[in-house]
C-alpha positions as CSV (number, residue, x, y, z in Angstrom):
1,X,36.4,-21.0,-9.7
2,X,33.5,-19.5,-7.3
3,X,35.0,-19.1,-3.6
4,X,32.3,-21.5,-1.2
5,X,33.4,-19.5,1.9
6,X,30.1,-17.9,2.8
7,X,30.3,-14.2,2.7
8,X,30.3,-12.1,6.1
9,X,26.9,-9.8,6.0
10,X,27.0,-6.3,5.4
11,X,27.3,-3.8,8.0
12,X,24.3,-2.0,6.1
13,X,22.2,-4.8,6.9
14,X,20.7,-6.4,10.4
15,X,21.6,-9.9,10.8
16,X,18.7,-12.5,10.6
17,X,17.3,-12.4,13.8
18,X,16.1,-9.1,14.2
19,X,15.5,-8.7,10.3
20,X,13.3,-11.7,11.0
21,X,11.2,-9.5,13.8
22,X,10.6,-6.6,12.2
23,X,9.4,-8.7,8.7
24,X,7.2,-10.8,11.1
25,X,6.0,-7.0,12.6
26,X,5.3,-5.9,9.2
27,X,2.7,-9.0,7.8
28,X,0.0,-7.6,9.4
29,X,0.5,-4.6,7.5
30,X,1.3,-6.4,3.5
31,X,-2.1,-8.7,4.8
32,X,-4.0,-5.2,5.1
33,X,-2.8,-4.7,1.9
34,X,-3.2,-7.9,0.6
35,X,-7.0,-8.6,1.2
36,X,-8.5,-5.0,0.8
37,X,-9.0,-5.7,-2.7
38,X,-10.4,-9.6,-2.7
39,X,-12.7,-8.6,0.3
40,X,-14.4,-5.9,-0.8
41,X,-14.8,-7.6,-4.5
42,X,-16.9,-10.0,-3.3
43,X,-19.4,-8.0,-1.3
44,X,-19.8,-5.9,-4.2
45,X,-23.3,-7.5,-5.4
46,X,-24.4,-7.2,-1.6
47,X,-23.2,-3.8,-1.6
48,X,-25.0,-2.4,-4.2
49,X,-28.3,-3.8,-3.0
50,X,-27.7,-2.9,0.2
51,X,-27.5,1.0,-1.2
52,X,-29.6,1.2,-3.9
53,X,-27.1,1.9,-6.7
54,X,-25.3,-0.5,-9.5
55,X,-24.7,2.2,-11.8
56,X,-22.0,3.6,-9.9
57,X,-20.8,0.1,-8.3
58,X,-17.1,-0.1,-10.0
59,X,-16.6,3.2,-8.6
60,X,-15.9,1.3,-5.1
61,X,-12.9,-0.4,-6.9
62,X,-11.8,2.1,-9.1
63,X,-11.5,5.2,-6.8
64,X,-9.5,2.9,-4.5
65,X,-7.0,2.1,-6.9
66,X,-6.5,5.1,-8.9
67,X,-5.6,7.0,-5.5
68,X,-3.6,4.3,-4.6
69,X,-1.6,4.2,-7.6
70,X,-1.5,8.2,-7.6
71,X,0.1,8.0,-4.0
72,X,2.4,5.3,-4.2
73,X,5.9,7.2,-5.7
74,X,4.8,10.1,-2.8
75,X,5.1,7.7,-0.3
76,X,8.4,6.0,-1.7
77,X,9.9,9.4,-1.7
78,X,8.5,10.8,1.2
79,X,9.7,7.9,3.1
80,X,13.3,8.4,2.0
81,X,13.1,12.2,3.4
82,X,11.0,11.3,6.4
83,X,12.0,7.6,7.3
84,X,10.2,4.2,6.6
85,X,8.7,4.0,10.3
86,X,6.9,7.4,9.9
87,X,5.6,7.1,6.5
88,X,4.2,3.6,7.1
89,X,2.4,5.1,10.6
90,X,1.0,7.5,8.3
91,X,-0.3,5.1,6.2
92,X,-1.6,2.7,8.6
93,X,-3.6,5.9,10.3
94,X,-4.9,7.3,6.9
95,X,-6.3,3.6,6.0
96,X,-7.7,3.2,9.1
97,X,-10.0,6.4,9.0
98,X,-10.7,5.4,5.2
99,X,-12.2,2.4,6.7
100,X,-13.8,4.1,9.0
101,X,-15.6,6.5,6.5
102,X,-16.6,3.5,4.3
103,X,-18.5,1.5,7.6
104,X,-20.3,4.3,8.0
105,X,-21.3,4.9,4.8
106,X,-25.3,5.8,4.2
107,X,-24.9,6.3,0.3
108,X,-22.7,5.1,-2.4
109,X,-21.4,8.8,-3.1
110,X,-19.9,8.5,0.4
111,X,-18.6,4.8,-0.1
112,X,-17.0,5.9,-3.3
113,X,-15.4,8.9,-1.5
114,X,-14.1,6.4,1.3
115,X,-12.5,3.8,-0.7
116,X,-10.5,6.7,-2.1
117,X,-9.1,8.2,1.1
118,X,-8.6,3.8,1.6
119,X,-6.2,4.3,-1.6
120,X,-4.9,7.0,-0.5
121,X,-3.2,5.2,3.2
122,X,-3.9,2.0,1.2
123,X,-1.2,3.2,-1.7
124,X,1.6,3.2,0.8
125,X,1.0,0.0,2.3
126,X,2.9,-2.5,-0.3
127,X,5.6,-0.6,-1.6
128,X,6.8,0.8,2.0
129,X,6.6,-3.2,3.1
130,X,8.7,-4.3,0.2
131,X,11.0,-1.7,1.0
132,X,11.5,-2.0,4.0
133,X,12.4,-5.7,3.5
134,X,14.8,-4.3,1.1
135,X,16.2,-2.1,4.0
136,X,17.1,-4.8,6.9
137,X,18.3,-8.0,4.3
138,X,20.5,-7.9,2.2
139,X,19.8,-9.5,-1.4
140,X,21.7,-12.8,-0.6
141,X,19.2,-13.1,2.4
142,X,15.9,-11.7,0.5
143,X,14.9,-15.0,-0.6
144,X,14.6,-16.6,2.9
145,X,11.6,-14.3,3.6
146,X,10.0,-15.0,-0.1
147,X,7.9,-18.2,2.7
148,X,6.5,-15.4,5.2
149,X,5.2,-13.0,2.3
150,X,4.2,-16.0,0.3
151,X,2.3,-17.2,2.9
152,X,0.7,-13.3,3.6
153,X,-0.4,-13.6,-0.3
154,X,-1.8,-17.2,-0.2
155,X,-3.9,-16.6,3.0
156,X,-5.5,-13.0,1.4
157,X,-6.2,-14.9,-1.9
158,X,-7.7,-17.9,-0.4
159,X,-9.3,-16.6,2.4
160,X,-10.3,-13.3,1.5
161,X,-13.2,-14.2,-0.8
162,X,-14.7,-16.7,2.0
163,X,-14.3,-13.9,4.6
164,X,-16.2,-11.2,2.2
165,X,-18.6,-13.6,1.6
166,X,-19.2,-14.9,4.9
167,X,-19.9,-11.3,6.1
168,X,-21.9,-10.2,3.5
169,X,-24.4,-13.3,4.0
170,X,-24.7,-13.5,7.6
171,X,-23.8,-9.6,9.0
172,X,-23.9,-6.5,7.6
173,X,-21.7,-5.4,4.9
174,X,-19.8,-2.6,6.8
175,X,-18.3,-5.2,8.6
176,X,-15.8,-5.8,6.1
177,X,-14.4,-2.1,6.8
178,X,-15.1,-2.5,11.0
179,X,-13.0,-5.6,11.6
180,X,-10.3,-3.4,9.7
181,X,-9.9,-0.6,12.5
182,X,-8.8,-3.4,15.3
183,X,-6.6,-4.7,12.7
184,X,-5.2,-1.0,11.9
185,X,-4.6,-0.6,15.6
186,X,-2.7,-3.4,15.8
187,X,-0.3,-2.9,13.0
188,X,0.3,0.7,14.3
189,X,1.2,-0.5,17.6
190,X,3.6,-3.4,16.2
191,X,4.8,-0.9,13.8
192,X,5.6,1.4,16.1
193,X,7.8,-1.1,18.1
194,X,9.7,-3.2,15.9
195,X,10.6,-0.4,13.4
196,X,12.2,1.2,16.4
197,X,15.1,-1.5,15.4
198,X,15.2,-0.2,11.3
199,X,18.4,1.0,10.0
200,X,18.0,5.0,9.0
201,X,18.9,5.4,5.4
202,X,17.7,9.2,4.7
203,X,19.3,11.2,2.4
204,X,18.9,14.9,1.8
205,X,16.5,15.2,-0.6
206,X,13.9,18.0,-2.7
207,X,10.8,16.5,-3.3
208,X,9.6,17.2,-7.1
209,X,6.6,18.7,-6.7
210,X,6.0,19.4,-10.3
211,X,6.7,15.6,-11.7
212,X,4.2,14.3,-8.7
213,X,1.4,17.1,-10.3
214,X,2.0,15.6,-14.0
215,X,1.6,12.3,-12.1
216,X,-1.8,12.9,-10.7
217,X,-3.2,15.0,-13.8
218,X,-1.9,11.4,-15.7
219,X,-4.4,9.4,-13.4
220,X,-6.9,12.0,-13.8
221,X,-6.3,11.4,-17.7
222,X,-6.7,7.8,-17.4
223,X,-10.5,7.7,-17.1
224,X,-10.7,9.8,-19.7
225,X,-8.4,8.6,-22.4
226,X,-5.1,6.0,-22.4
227,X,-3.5,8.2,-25.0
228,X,-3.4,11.7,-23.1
229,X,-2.5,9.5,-19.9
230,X,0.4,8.2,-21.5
231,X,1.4,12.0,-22.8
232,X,1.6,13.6,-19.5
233,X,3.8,10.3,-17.8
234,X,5.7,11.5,-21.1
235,X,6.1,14.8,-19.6
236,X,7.0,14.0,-16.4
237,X,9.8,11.4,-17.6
238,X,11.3,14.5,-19.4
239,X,10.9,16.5,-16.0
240,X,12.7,14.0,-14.2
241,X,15.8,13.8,-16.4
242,X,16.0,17.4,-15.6
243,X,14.8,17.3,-12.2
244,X,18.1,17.0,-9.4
245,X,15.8,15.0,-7.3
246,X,13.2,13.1,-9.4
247,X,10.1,11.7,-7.8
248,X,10.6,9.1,-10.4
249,X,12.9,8.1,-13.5
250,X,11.4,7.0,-17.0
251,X,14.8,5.4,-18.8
């Protein structure tokens, strides 16, 4: 029969108060995160008349995520060389001058070319959140947080359309990346306080530069074909079998 005497938590682990701070430091950051996509969406129309151009319209989307998704297993290792805290930062600062680029924006070439340096701090945002949740609860005391980044989500996905729309009715549609750089300041500063309090768990560690190439020549496949996309993630599965310190592992 199952013992009821609660477990003590792990020494690995902060106990709920100041896990609860630094999750409550890092919602600003997941809500960055969170509405980039929803906001910019719905301005999309406005956008493209704004500039001239609907040919080349997805482009704003797409160039964000591909470099996002291209980035994301860097940062996840980077972060277990370098540390949580510093990665993040990085992030934060790389996003911020992405949003930057894309408010001042003239042409949709330059746009396009902003949303990807977005992806690029963008990319780190989520995963480094979710694992740095992972760091400072332990999996008995995960699902007690599941309310604060539930609530993140459900504010982005509800009021992230009415916020792109709302600005890109009654202001200008750069707006939507100028009301990011407060909210980038402010997530670097909170960031760079409560993080302060985050457990260290770096381990020595190589980083696989060859299996993080086949990952960015498989994006670069992607827009031309699934099937040659799905080759070179192949390869880089093999690599990382072989590899003493994979960038990722493909079971």
């Amino acid at each position: 029969m199952r013992d009821p005497t609660p477990l003590p938590p792990s020494v690995d682990y902060l106990d709920h108060e100041a896990a609860r701070r630094i999750i409550i430091g890092i919602l600003l950051t997941m809500l960055l995160a969170a509405l980039d996509q929803v906001v910019v969406a719905t301005a999309l129309p406005t956008i493209g008349k704004s500039l001239g151009d609907f040919d080349n319209l997805s482009w704003v989307i797409t160039a964000n995520l591909l470099c996002a998704t291209a980035v994301t297993p860097l940062y996840g290792k980077l972060s277990d060389i370098h540390g949580r805290r510093a990665m993040l930062l990085i992030a934060i600062s790389i996003y911020a001058a992405g949003s930057l680029w894309c408010a001042l924006s003239s042409s949709m070439l330059a746009l396009i070319f902003g949303r990807a340096c977005q992806g690029l701090g963008g990319g780190g945002l989520m995963p480094l959140v979710q694992t740095i949740i992972g760091d400072v609860a332990s999996p008995r005391d995960r699902p007690r947080y599941q309310a604060y980044t539930s609530t993140t989500f459900i504010v982005s996905t509800v009021g992230g359309p009415l916020l792109g729309g709302l600005i890109a009715q009654y202001l200008h549609w750069s707006w939507i990346f100028w009301i990011n750089l407060p909210l980038c300041a402010l997530a670097f500063v909170l960031i760079h306080k409560v993080l302060q309090q985050l457990p260290r768990h770096e381990r020595p560690h190589q980083l696989d530069g060859a299996a993080l190439w086949l990952e960015l020549a498989a994006v670069d496949r992607a827009m031309r074909g699934l099937g040659s996309a799905l080759d070179t993630v192949c390869l880089a599965g093999r690599h990382g079998r072989r590899a003493l310190h994979p960038a990722y592992r493909i079971a």
